[in-house]
N, C-alpha and C positions, 0 to 999 in steps of 0.2 A: 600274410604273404607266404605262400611257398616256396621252397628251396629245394632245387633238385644239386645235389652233388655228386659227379661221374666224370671220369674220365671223356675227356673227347678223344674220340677214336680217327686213325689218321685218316683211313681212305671215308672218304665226302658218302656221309650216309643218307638217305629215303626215307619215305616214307613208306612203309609197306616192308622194307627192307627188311632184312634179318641182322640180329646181333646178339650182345652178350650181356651179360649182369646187369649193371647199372651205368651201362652206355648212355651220354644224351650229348646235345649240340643244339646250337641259336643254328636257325637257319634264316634268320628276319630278329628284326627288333622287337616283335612281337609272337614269337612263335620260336618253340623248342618241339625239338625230336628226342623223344624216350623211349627207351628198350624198358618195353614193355610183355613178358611171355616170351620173348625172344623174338618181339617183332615192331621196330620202329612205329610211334603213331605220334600224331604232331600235338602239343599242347599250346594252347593260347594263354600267351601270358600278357592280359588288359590291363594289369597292376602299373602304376605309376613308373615301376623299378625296371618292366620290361623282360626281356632275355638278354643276359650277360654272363661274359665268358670271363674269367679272372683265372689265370694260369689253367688250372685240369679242373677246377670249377665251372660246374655251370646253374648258374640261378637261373629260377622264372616267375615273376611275381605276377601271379593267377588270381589274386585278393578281389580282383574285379571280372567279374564273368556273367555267362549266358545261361539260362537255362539248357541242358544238351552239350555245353561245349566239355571238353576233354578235361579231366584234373587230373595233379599227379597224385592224389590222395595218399598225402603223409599220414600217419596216424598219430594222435586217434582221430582226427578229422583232418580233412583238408577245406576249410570254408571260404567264401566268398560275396561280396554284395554285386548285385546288375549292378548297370553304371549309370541309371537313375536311382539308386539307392531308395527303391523301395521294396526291394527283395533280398532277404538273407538265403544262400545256397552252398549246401556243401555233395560232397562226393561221393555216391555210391556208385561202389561198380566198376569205378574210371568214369564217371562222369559228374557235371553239376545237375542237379536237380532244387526246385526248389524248399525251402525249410521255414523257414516264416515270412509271414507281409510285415513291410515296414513299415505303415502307413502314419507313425507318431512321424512331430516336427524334429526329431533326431534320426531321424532315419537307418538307415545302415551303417556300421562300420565295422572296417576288421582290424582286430588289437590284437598284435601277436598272431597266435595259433587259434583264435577264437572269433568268435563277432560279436558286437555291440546291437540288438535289435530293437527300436521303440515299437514297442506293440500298445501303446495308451489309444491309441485309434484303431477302431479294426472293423471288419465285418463277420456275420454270420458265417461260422464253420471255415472261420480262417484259423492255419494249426497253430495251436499256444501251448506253452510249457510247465506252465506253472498254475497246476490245481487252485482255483479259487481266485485267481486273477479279474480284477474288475476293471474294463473299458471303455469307451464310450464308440458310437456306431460314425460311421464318415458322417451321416447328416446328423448327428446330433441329436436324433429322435428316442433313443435306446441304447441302454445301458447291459454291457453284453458282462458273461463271465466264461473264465475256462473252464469247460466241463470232458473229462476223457480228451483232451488236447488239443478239444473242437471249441472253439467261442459259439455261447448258443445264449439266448436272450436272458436277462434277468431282471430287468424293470422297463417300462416303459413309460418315456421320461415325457408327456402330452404338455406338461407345463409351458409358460415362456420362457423359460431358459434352458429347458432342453436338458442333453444331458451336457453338463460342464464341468471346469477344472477349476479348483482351489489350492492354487499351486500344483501339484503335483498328484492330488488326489480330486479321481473324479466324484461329480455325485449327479444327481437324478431329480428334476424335478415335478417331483406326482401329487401336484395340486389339480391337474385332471386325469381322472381316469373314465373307463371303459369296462364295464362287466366284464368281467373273466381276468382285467389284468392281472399281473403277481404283485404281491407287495412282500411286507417283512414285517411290520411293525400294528400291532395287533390295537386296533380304534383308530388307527389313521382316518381322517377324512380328508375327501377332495372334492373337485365340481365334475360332477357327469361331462362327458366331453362334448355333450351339447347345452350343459347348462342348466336342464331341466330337471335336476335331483343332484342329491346329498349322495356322496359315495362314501363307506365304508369297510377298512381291512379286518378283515376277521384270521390274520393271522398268516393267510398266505396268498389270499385274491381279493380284489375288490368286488364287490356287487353294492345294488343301490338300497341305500338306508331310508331315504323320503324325496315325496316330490318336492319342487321349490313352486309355491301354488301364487307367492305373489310377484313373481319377478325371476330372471333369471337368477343362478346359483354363479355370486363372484368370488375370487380371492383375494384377499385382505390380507394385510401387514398388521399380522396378533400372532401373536410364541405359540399359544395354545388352541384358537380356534380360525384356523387361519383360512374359514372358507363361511361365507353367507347364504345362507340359503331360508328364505319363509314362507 
């Protein structure tokens, strides 16, 4: 939530208007007027809290906003969730803009002077904050990480279960892959994604190890060789 405190000034101020310091006013229960540069501009306040006047007080709880609409941008940030709570945004400039997708099942929220973001669900070159962060993609096909503050791919999860969560930590299941994909984990095997060959990790990609000449190449529930291929 945001908090404007200013004098309310006597004669009935505009927008556009001119004023002084830290002038502001509720003109609506959702809308304050702040002397801004010396020139009244309206702020929206979509916050549960409203615009509220309490003696020479004047609150505006902006917690909940638009991309483009006005903030009063307290420092060090002024932030806010849309009011579908899948976007975190804060203030540059005087205005909201947006700052992460919310796309996890906790969505947005604002705590205090801050916001709460689930970013466990994301897509491709949505912005992320934290180097090396591992996600899973909206359909569940790929497994994204934060790279330079862009989420960009880091496995590609062809298996039955996609990419999923165990608790709280996602993982990737690369029992099939596709020439070229990335892997990590150096001898991994899995089924070609057509079935028709043995795939293995040499450490950073998969390419194919052998054909499967008598039968399709299945997956199997074995610790160790968890894919059939002859």
């Amino acid at each position: 939530m945001a908090t404007v405190v200013a004098l309310v000034v006597a004669c009935k101020p505009k927008e556009g208007g001119s004023c002084r310091g830290t002038a502001a006013t509720c003109t609506d229960p959702t809308t304050a007027l702040v002397c801004r540069s010396g020139t009244y501009v309206a702020v929206t306040c979509r916050g549960p809290g409203g615009c509220a006047v309490s003696g020479e007080a004047v609150t505006c709880d902006d917690s909940t906003g638009t991309a483009g609409d006005t903030c009063f941008g307290v420092k060090p940030q002024d932030y806010a969730c849309s009011s579908d709570g899948k976007e975190a945004l804060h203030c540059e400039d005087g205005r909201f803009v947006k700052y992460l997708a919310c796309r996890g099942p906790q969505a947005c929220k604002v705590i205090g002077r801050t916001v709460s973001c689930d970013t466990a669900i994301a897509e491709i070159d949505d912005p992320c904050l934290i180097p090396g962060q591992i996600s899973c993609s909206t359909d569940r096909t790929t497994m994204l990480q934060c790279v330079q503050n862009r989420f960009a791919v880091y496995r590609n999860c062809r298996g039955r279960h996609g990419c999923y969560f165990s608790g709280d930590i996602p993982g990737c299941d690369e029992t099939r892959a596709k020439d070229g994909d990335p892997c990590g984990l150096l001898g991994l095997t899995a089924c070609s994604d057509d079935g028709t060959h043995e795939m293995q990790c040499n450490g950073t990609r998969f390419s194919r190890l052998r054909p499967c000449r008598s039968g399709p190449c299945t997956v199997v529930d074995h610790p160790t060789q968890p894919i059939a291929c002859k």
